[in-house]
C-alpha positions in Angstrom: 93.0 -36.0 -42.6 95.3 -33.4 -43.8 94.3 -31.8 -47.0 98.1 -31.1 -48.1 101.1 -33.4 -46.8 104.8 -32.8 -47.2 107.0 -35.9 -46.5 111.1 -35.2 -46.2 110.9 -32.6 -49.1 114.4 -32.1 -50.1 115.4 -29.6 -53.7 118.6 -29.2 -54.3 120.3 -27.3 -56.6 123.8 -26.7 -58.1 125.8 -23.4 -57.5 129.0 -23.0 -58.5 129.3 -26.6 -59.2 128.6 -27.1 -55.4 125.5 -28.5 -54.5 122.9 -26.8 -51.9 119.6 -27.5 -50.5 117.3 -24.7 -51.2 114.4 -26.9 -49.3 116.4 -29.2 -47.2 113.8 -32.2 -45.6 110.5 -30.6 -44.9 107.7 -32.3 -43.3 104.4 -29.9 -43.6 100.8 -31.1 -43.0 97.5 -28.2 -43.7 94.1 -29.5 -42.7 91.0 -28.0 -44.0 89.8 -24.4 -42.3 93.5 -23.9 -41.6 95.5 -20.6 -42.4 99.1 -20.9 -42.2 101.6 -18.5 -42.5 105.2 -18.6 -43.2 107.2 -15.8 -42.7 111.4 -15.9 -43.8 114.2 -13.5 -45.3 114.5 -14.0 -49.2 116.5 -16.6 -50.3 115.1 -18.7 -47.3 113.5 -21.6 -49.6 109.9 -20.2 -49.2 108.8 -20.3 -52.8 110.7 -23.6 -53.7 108.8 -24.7 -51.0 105.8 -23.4 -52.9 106.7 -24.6 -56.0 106.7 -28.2 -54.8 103.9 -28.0 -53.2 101.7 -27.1 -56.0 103.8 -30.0 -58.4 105.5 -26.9 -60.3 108.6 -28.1 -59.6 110.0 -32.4 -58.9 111.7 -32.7 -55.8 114.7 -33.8 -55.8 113.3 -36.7 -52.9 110.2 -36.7 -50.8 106.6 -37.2 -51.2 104.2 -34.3 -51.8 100.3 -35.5 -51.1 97.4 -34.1 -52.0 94.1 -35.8 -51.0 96.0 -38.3 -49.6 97.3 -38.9 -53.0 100.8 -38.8 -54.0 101.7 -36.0 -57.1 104.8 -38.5 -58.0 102.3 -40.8 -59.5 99.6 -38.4 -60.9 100.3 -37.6 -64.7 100.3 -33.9 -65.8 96.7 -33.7 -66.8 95.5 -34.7 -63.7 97.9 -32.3 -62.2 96.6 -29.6 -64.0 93.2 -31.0 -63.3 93.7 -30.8 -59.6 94.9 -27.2 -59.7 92.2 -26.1 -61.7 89.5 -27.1 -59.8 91.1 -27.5 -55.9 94.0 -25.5 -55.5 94.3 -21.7 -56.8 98.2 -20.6 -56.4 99.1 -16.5 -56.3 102.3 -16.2 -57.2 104.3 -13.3 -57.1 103.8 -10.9 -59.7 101.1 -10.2 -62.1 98.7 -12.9 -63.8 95.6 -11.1 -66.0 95.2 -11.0 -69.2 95.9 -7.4 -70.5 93.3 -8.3 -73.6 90.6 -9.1 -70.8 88.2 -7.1 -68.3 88.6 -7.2 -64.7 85.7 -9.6 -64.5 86.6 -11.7 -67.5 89.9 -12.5 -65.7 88.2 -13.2 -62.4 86.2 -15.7 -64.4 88.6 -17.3 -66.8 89.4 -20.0 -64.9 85.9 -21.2 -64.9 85.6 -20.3 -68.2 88.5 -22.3 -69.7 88.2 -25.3 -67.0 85.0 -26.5 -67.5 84.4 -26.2 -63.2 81.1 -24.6 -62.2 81.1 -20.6 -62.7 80.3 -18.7 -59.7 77.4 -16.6 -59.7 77.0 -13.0 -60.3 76.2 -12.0 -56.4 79.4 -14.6 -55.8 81.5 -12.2 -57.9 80.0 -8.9 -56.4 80.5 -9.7 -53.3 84.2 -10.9 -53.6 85.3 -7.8 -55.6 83.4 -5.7 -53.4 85.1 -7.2 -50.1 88.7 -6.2 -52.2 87.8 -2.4 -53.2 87.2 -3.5 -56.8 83.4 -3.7 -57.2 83.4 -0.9 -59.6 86.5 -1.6 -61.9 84.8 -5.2 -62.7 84.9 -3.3 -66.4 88.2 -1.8 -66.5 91.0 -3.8 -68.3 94.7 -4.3 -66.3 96.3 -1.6 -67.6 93.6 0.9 -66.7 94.8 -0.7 -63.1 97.4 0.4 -60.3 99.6 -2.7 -59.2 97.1 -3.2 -56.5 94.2 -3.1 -58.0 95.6 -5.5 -60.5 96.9 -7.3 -57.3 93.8 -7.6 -55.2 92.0 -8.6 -59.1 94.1 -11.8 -58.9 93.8 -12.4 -55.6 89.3 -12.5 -56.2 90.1 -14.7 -59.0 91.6 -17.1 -56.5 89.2 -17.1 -53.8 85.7 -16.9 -55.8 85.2 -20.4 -55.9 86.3 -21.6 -52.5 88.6 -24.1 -53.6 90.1 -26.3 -51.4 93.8 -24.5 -50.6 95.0 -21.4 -51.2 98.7 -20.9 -51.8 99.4 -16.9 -51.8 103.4 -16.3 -52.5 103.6 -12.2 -50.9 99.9 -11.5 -52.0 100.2 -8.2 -50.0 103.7 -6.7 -50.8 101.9 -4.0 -53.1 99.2 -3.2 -50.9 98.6 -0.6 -48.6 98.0 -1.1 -44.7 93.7 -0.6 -45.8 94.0 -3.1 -48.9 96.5 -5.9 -47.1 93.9 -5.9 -44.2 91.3 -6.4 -47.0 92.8 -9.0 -48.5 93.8 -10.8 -45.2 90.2 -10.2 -43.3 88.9 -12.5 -46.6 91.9 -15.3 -46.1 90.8 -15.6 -42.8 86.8 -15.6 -43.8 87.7 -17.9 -46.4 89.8 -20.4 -44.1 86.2 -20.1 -41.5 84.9 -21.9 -44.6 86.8 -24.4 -44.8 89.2 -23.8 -47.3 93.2 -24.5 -46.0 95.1 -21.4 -47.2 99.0 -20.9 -47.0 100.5 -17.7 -47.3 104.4 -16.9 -47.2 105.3 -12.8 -46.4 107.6 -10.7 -45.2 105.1 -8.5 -43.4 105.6 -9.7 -39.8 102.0 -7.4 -38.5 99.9 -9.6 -40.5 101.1 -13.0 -38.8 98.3 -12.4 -36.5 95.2 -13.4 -39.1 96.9 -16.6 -39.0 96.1 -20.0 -36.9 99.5 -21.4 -37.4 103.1 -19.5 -38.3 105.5 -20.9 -39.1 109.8 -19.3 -39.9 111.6 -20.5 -42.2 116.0 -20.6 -43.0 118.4 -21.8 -44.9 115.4 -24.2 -46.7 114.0 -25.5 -43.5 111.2 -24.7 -40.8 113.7 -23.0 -38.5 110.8 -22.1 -35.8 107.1 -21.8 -34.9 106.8 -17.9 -34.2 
């Protein structure tokens, strides 16, 4: 049974007091263990398409399920429940918490959610895997944009959740650090987790067990 469905997910949106369909009737299925990719030019739909996914943002029509369980009819709490504990989204951008450590932000999740805190050789490992082992102690703005980058991306992962939605987790990073970070997807996904990423890097599509293109707000092609 497929972890995350997507059933004729349309959003549209007004321009110009014209209306346009920035995700335009998607149907998207991820089982467990799978890594998807989806690769498109900006303004393709690919984070709207996130965005629904993860109950951020209502579609305008279709049926987002998770767990075989439709988010249309799960209250906010449980929402928020359900991302806390099963789904970990990187958006784009930067998440710490300038007033925490390194390994405090790894952690807060855990910390604030009341889910089971991974252990100290969890942690280790995970930030060693990522080149950040020995910043654990630093605080974000003792960071480059990478480091900080590959920081949010162990806070993510740690726990093994049950999908991982990455918006352009490697747009800062170097060739070294983006194989890093995609070697670990891929171990992660071995694991059983289902993990999602959308880039624009077209030489990492090959870590990935399905790709998929998207245009103009659909799923223009399997590449």
């Amino acid at each position: 049974m497929a972890f995350l469905e997507a059933q004729k997910l349309v959003k549209e949106y007004k321009r110009r007091g014209k209306s346009f369909r920035a995700v335009d009737n998607i149907d998207f299925s991820i089982n467990p263990g799978e890594f998807v990719m989806i690769e498109g030019e900006s303004g393709s739909g690919k984070t709207t398409f996130l965005n629904l996914i993860t109950g951020l943002t209502d579609p305008t029509s279709g049926v987002v399920l998770i767990d075989g369980r439709s988010l249309k009819d799960t209250g906010d709490k449980e929402i928020s429940k359900i991302r806390n504990e099963k789904i970990k989204y990187i958006p784009q951008g930067e998440s710490l918490l300038s007033a925490l450590t390194v390994r405090e932000n790894i952690l807060f999740p855990f910390t604030i959610g009341g889910t089971k805190r991974p252990s100290d050789e969890r942690l280790l490992e995970v930030a060693g895997k990522l080149g950040i082992a020995e910043l654990l102690d630093e605080y974000p703005s003792e960071l480059s944009g990478g480091e900080m980058r590959r920081a949010t991306i162990a806070r993510a992962v740690i726990n093994k959740p049950s999908l991982i939605i990455a918006d352009e987790p490697t747009g800062s990073l170097d060739s070294a650090n983006t194989s890093k970070v995609m070697d670990i997807f891929r171990e992660i996904a071995a694991e059983g987790t289902a993990v999602i990423v959308v880039t624009h890097q077209k030489e990492t599509l090959g870590y990935a067990s399905r790709v998929l293109g998207m245009s103009k707000g659909r799923f223009a092609s399997a590449i």
